[in-house]
C-alpha positions as CSV (number, residue, x, y, z in Angstrom):
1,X,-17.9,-12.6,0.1
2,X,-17.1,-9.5,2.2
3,X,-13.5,-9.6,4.1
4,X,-16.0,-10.4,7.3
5,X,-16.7,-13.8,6.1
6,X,-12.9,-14.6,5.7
7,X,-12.4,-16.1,9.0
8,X,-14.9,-17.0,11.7
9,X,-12.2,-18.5,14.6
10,X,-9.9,-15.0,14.5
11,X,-10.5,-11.7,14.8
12,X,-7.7,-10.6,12.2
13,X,-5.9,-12.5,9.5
14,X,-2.1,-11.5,8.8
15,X,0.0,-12.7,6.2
16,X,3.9,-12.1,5.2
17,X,4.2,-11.5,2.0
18,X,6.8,-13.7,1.3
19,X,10.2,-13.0,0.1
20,X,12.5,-11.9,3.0
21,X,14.5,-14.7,4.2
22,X,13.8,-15.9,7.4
23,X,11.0,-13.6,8.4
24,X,8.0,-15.3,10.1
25,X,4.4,-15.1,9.8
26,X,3.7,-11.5,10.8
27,X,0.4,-12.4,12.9
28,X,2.8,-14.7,14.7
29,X,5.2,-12.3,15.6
30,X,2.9,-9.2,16.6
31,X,0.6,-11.6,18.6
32,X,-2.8,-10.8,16.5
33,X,-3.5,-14.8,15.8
34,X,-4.3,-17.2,18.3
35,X,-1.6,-19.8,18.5
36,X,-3.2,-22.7,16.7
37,X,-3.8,-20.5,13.5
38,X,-0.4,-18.7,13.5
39,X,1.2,-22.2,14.0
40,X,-1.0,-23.5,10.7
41,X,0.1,-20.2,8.9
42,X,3.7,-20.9,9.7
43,X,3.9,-24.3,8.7
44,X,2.7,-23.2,5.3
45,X,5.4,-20.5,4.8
46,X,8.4,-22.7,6.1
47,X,7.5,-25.6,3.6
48,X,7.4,-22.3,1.1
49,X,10.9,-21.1,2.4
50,X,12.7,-24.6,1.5
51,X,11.9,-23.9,-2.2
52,X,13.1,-20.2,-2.2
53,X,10.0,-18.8,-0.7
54,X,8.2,-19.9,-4.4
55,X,4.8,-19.1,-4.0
56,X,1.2,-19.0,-6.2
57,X,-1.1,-17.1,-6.9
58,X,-4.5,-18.3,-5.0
59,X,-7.7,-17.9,-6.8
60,X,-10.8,-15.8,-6.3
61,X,-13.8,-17.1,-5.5
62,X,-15.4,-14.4,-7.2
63,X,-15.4,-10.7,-7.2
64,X,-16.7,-8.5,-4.3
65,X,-19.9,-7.3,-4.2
66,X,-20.7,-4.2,-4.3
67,X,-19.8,-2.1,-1.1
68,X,-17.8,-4.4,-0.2
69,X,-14.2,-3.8,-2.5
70,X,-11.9,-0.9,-1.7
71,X,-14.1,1.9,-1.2
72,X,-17.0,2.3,0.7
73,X,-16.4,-0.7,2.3
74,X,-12.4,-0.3,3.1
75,X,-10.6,2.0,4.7
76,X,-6.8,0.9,4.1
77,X,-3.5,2.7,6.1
78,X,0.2,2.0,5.6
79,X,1.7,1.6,8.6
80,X,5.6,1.4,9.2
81,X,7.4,1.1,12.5
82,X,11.2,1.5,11.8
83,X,11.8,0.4,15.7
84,X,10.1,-2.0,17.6
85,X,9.6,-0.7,21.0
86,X,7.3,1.1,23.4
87,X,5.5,2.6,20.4
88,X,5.0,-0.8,18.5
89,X,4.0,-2.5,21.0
90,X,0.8,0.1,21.9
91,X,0.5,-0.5,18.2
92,X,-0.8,-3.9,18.5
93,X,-2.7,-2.9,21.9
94,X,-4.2,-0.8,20.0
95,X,-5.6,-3.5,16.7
96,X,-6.0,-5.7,19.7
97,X,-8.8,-3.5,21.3
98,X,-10.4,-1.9,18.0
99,X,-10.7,-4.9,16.7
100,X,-13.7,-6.2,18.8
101,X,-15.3,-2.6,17.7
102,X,-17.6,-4.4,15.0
103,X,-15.3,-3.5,12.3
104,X,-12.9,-6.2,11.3
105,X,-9.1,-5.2,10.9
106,X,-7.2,-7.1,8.5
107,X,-3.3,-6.7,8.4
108,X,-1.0,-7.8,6.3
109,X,2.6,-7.1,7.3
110,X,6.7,-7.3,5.9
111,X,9.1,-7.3,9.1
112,X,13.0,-7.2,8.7
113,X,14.9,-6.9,11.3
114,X,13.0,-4.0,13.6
115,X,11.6,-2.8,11.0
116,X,7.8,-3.8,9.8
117,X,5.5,-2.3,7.4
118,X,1.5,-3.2,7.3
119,X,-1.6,-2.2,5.3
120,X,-3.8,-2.3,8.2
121,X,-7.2,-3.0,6.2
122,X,-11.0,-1.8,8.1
123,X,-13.3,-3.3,6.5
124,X,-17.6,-3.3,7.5
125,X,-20.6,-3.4,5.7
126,X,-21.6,-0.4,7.4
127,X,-20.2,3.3,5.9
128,X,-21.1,5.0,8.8
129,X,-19.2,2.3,11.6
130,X,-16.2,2.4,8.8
131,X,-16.0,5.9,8.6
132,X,-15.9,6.6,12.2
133,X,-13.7,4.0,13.3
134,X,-11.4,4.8,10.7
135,X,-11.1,8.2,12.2
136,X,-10.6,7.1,15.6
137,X,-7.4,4.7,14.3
138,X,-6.1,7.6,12.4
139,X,-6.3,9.4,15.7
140,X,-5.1,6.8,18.3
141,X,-2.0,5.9,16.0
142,X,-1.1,9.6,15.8
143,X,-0.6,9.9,19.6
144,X,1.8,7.2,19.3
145,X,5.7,8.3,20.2
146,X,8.3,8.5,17.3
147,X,8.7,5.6,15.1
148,X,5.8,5.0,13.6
149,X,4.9,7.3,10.7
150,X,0.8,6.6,9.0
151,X,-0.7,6.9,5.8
152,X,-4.1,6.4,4.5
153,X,-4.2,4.6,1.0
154,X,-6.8,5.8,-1.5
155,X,-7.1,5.9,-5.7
156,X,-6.2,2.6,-7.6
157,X,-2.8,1.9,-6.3
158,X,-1.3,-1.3,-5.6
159,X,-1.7,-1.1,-2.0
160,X,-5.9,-0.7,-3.0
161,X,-5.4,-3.8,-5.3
162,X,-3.4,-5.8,-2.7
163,X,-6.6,-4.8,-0.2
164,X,-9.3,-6.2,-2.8
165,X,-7.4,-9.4,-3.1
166,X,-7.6,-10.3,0.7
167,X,-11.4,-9.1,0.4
168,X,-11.8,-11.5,-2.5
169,X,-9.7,-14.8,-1.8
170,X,-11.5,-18.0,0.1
171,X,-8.9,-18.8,2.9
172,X,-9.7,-22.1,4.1
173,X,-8.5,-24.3,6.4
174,X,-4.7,-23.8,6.7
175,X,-4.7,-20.6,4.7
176,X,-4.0,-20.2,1.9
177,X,-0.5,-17.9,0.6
178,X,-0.9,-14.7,-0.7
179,X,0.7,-13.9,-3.7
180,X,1.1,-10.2,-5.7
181,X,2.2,-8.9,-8.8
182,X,6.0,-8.7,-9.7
183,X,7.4,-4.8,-9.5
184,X,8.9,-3.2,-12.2
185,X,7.1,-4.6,-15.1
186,X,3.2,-4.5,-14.3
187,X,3.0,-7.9,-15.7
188,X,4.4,-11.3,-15.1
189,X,7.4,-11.3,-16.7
190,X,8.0,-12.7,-20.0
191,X,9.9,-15.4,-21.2
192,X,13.6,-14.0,-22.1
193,X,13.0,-11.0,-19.3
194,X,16.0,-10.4,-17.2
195,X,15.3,-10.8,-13.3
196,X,17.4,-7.9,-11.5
197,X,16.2,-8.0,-7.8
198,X,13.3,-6.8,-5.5
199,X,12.1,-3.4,-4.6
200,X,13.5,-1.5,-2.0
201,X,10.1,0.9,-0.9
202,X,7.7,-1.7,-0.7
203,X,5.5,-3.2,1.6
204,X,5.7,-6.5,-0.1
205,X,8.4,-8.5,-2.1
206,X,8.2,-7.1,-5.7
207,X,10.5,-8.7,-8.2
208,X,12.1,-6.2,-10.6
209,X,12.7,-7.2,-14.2
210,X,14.5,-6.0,-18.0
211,X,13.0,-6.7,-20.8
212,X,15.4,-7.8,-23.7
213,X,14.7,-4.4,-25.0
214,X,15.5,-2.3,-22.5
215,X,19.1,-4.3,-23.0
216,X,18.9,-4.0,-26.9
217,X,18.5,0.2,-26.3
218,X,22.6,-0.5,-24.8
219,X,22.9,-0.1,-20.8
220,X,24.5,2.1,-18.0
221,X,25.5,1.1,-14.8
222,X,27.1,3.9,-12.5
223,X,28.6,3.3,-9.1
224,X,31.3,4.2,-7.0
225,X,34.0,1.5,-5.7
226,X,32.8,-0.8,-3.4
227,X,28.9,0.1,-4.6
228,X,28.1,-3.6,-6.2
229,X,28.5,-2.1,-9.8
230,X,30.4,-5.5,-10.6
231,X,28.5,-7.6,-9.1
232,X,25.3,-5.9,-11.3
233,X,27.9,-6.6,-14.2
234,X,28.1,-10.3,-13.4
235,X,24.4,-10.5,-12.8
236,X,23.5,-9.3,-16.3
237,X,26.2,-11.6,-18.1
238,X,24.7,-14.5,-15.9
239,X,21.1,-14.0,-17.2
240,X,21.9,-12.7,-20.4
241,X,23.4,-15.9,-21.3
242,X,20.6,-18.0,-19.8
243,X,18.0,-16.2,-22.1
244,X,20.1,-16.9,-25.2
245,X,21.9,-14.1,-25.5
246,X,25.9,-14.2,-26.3
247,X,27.9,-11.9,-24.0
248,X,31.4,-10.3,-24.2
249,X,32.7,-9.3,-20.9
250,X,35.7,-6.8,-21.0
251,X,37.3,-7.9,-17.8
252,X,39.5,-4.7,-17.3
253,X,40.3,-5.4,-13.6
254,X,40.5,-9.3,-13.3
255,X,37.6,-9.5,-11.2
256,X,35.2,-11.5,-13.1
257,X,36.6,-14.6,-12.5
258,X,35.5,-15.1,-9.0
259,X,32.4,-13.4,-9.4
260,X,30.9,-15.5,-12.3
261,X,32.4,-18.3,-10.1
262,X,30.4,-17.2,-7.0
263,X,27.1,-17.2,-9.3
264,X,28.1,-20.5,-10.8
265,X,27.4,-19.3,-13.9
266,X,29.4,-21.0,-17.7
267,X,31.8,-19.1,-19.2
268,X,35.3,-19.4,-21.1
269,X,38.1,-17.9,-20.7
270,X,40.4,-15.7,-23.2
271,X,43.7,-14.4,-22.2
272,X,44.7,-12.1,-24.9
273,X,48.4,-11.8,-24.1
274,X,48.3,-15.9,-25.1
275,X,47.0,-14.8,-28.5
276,X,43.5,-16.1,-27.7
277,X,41.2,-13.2,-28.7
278,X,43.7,-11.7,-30.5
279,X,42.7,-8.6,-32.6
280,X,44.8,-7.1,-36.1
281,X,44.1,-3.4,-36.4
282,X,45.8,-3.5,-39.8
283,X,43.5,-6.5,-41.1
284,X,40.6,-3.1,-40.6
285,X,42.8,-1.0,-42.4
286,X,43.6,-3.0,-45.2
287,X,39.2,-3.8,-45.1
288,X,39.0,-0.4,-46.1
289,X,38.6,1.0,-42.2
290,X,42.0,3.3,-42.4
291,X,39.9,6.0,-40.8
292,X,38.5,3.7,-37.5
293,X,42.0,2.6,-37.2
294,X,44.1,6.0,-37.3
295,X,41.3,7.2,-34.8
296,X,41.8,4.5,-32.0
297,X,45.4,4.4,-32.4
298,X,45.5,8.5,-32.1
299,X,43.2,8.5,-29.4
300,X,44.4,5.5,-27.7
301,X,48.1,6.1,-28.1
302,X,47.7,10.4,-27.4
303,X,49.0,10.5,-30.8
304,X,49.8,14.7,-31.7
305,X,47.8,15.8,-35.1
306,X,51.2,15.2,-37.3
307,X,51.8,11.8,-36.2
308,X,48.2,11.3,-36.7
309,X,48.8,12.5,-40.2
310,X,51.7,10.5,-40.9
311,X,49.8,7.2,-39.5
312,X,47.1,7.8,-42.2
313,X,49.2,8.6,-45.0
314,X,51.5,5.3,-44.6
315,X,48.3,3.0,-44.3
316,X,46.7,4.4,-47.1
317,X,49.8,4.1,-49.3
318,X,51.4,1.0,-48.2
319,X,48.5,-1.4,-46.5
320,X,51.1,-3.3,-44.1
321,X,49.7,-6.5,-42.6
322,X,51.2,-6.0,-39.1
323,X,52.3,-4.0,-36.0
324,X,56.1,-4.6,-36.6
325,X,55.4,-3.8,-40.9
326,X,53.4,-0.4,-39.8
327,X,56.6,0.4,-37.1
328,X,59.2,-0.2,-40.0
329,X,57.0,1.3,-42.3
330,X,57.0,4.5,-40.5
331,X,60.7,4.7,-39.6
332,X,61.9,4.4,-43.1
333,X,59.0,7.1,-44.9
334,X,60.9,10.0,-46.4
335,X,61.1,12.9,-44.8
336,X,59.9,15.5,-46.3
337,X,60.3,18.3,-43.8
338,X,62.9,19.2,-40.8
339,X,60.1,17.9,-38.5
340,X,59.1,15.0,-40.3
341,X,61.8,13.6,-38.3
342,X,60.9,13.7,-34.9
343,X,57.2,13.2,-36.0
344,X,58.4,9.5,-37.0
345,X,60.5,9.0,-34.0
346,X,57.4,9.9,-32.1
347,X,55.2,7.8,-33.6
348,X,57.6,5.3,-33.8
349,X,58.0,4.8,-30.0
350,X,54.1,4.9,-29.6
351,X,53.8,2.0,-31.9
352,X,56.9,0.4,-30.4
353,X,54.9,-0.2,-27.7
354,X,52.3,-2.3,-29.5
355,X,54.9,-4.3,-31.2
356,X,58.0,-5.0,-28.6
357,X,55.7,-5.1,-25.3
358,X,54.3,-8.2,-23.2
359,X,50.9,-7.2,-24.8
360,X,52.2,-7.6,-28.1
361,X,50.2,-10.6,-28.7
362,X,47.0,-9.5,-28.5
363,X,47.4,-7.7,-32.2
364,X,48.5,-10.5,-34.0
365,X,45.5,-12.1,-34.7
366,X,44.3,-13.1,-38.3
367,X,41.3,-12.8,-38.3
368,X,38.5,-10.9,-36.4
369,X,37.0,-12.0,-32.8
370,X,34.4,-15.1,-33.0
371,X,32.0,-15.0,-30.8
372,X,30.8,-18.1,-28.8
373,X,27.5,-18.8,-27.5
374,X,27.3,-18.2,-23.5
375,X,29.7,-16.1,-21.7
376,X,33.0,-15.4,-22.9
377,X,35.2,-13.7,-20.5
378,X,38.4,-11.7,-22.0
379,X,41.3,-10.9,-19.6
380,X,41.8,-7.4,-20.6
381,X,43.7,-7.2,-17.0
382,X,46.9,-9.5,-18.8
383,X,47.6,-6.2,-21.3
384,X,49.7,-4.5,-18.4
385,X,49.4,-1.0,-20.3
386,X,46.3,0.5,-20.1
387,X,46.4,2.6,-22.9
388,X,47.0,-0.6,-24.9
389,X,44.0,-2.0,-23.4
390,X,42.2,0.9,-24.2
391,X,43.3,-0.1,-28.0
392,X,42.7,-3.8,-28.0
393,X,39.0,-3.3,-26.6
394,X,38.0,-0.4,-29.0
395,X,39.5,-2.7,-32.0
396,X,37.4,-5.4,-30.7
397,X,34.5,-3.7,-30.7
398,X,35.9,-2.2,-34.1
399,X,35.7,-5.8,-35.9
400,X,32.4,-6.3,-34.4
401,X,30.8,-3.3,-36.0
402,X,32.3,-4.2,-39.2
403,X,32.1,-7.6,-39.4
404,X,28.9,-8.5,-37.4
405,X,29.1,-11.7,-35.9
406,X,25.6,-12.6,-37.3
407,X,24.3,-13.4,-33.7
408,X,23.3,-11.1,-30.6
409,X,25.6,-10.2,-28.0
410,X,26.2,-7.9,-25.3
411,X,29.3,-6.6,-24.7
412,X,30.0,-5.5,-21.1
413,X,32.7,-2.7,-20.9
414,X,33.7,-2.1,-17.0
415,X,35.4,1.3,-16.1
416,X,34.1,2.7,-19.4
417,X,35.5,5.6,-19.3
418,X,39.1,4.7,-20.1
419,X,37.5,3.5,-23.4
420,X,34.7,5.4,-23.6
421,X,36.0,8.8,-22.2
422,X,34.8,12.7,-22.2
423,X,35.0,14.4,-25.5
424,X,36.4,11.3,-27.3
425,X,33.6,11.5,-29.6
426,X,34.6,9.7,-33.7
427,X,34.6,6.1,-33.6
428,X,33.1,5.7,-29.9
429,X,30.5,8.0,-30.5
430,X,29.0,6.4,-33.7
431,X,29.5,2.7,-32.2
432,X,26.6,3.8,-29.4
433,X,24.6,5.5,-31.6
434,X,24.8,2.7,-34.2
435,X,25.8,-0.6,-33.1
436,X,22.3,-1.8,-31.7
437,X,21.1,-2.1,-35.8
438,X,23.8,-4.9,-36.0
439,X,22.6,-6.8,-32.9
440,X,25.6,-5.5,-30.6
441,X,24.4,-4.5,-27.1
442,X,26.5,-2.6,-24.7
443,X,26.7,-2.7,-21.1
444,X,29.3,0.3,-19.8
445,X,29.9,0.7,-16.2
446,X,32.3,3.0,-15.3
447,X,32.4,4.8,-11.4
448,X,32.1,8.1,-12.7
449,X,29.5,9.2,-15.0
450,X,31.1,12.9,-15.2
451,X,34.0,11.3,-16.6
452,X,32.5,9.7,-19.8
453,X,31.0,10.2,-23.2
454,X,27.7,12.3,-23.3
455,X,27.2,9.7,-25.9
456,X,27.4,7.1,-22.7
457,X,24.6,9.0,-20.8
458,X,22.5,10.3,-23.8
459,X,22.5,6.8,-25.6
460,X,21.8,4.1,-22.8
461,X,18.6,3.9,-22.9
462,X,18.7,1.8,-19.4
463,X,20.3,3.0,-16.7
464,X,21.4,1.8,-13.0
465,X,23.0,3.6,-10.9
466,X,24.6,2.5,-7.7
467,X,25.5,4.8,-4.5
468,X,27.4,8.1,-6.3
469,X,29.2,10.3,-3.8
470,X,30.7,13.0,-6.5
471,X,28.2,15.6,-5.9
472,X,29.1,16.4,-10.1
473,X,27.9,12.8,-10.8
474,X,24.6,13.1,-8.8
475,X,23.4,16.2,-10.9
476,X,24.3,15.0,-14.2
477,X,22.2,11.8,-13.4
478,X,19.6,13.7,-11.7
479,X,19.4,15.9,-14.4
480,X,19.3,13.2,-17.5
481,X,16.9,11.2,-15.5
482,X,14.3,14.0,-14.0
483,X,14.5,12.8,-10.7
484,X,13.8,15.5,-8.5
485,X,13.8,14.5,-4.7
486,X,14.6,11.0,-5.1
487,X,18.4,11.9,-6.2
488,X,19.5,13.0,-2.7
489,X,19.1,9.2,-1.9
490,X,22.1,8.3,-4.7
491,X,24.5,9.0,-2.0
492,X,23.0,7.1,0.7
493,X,22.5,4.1,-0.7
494,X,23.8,0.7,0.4
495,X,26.3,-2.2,-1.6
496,X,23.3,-3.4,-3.6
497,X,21.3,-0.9,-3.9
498,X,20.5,0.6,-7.0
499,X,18.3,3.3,-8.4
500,X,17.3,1.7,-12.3
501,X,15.6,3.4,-15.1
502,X,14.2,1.7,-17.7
503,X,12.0,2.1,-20.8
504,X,10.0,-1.0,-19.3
505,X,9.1,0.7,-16.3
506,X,7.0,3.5,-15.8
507,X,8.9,5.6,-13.4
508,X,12.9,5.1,-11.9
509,X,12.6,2.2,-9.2
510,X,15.2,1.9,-6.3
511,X,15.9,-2.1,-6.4
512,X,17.8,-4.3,-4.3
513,X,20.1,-6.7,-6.8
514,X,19.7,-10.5,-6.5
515,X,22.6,-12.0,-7.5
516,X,20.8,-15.2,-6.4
517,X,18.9,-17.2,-9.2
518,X,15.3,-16.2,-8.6
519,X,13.0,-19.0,-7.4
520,X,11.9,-21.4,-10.6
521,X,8.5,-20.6,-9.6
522,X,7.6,-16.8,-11.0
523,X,6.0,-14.3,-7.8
524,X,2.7,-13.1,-9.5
């Protein structure tokens, strides 16, 4: 059935593809239906929009014949009118008078706000009347004031699929909805996938999706304050936990809380400075981990390369059990040397601070970190000192890289850098390169990318960024993603909005985030 059969009572058919709240049918609005048709295509849609805006998938009759698919028989242009105006309005004077030109034009059309985008579809079983009229639309939208900008769609995009599918569907009575494939992954996404939001560039509602692998291959999300990086943050640990997966969420701000709150998402809550969570750096040393533990205490703490020394030597010689044994452990080692002195009074106030402040508490655990099913949310925020924060997260992640918790999780690590940071390199470094073998995912955020590990940028193999504004920040992402043109947009981008890379998809894709559960009913 050519697109000419499709209706016999209108001269153009024009569907929303659904998916922008509140938007109505877009034959309605631009006046291309007669009043009893639009009024039958908006009833459908509104029963639609009080489930989400859920739709299916109708089904073809059968394929085109031939001639009559994209081709020879279909001439297809994008159309976009960013205001509506003088020049939109001769736009639908325009359909409105070539359409009685004995080729049919089919629309199908996305409006937000006064902005609209349509793949104005010719369609005839007659090359010659197709190939002229198609030239005379080029030409009459061309002389059309500022606004409105034309393309013509050709090869096997998804605009050209999108154009066989009205060619091929039976609309009957009431029309039917036109559904199209989800964006980002080509296919409809698989069970355990992880629903992000929709497209930004496209002329119809295209969900984006992770696969658990793109998560397993660790994750970095980039953004400057006030970008929505922590509202991406929440998103993940929301739908991480849904699909199975445990997750660790590093609260280092305090603003978790409300978030997950606002998604309604599960989660418990661990206050270190109570003791809940609590962590033992010398429970890793005495495991035979001296090494992991002298390096997060010296990088941590800014400890100088003697008191470095001495902190090995005394935990290799004497395996205390505690903060307060290390600290009197240290004051009373011989000193060998004139210095050796104020090398131990040095390191002596440094671990002072672990043992006499209000954070105290959060290294006397006995054992290592258990981790729950669902979403467990620790309130790095109580440690008032951040390089003891720094400390209690890296030992964290420390236990779980020794001791695997025998489960998956993904650990989330906001403003990564303070534990993550530039030229830290030792422990960090191998816990990126190595941690996904013992089913520990990471998630680090942090508002400058400059400021972090290479290891952060080389070894997150998924990567969202939010709006960037350091000029620094744009070319190192520009740079590690290839992403030529499209990288003067980081800058410009609104709370939301996000450019994301993944191994999933075949090219970058700038997304809008959904922190809304997607409809139960999958857009395919």
């Amino acid at each position: 059935m050519g697109i000419g059969d499709l209706l016999d009572d209108a001269p153009l058919i024009a569907r929303i593809a659904p998916g922008i709240a509140g938007a109505a049918l877009a034959g309605a609005a631009l006046g291309l239906l007669n009043p009893a048709t639009a009024a039958a295509g908006i009833g459908a849609l509104a029963a639609i929009a009080g489930a989400s805006l859920a739709i299916s998938r109708a089904g073809r009759a059968r394929p085109p014949r031939g001639g009559e698919g994209p081709g020879p028989g279909f001439r297809i242009f994008d159309v976009e009118v960013r205001e509506q105006g003088e020049s939109a309005e001769r736009l639908v004077e325009i359909i409105r008078e070539r359409a009685s030109s004995g080729v049919r034009y089919s629309i199908i059309t996305v409006m937000e706000g006064s902005y609209s985008r349509s793949l104005v579809i010719l369609s005839s079983p007659s090359k010659h009347k197709l190939v002229i009229e198609g030239e005379v639309f080029k030409t009459l939208v061309a002389s059309l004031a500022g606004g409105v900008r034309m393309r013509e769609v050709t090869g096997p995009g998804t605009e050209a699929r999108l154009a066989e599918d009205v060619a091929s569907i039976n609309l009957r009575q009431g029309g039917g909805v036109l559904a199209y494939p989800s964006a980002g992954r080509p296919e409809p996404p698989e069970s355990g996938d992880i629903y992000l939001g929709e497209l930004i560039d496209s002329a119809t509602p295209r969900r984006v999706y992770l696969s658990l692998d793109d998560v397993r291959g660790h994750i970095g999300v980039f953004g400057s304050t006030g970008s929505g990086k922590s509202t991406t943050l929440a998103v993940l640990a929301s739908r991480l936990s849904r699909a199975g997966m445990s997750v660790v969420v590093m609260d280092w701000t305090g603003e978790y809380e409300d978030l997950l709150d606002g998604m309604g998402a599960r989660y418990r809550m661990l206050d270190p400075v109570k003791g809940e969570a609590a962590v033992n750096p010398l429970l890793l040393a005495r495991s035979g981990e001296v090494d992991v533990v002298v390096d997060i205490l010296s990088r941590s703490l800014g400890l100088s390369q003697p008191q470095e020394y001495l902190l090995q030597r005394v935990l290799e010689s004497s395996k205390p059990g505690s903060i307060e044994e290390l600290l009197a452990m240290v004051e009373g080692y011989p000193e060998e040397a004139k210095w050796d002195r104020e090398v131990k009074r040095g390191l002596a106030r440094r671990l002072g601070v672990m043992a006499r402040s209000s954070g105290g508490s959060a290294f006397r655990g006995d054992t290592g970190p258990r981790v729950a099913p669902g979403i467990s949310l620790v309130r790095c925020d109580r440690i008032r000192n951040a390089s003891l924060r720094t400390v209690y997260i890296l030992v964290y992640l420390a236990y779980l890289y020794t001791i695997p918790p025998g489960r998956e999780v993904a650990v989330i690590v906001d403003e990564a850098h303070n534990v993550f940071g530039s030229g830290w390199g030792g422990f960090t470094d191998q816990l990126i390169a190595e941690s996904r073998k013992y089913g520990i995912y990471l998630i680090l955020a942090t508002q400058s990318p400059s400021e972090a590990s290479n290891s952060v940028i080389l070894n997150t193999n998924t990567k969202i960024v939010h709006a960037l504004k350091s000029a620094r920040d744009k070319q190192l992402v520009s740079a590690t993603l290839s992403l030529g043109d499209s990288a003067n947009r980081l800058d410009k981008l609104k709370p939301g909005e996000a450019l994301v890379s993944a191994p999933s998809l075949s090219s970058p894709v700038f997304v809008k985030i959904d922190a809304r559960e997607p409809p139960s009913q999958v857009l395919y």
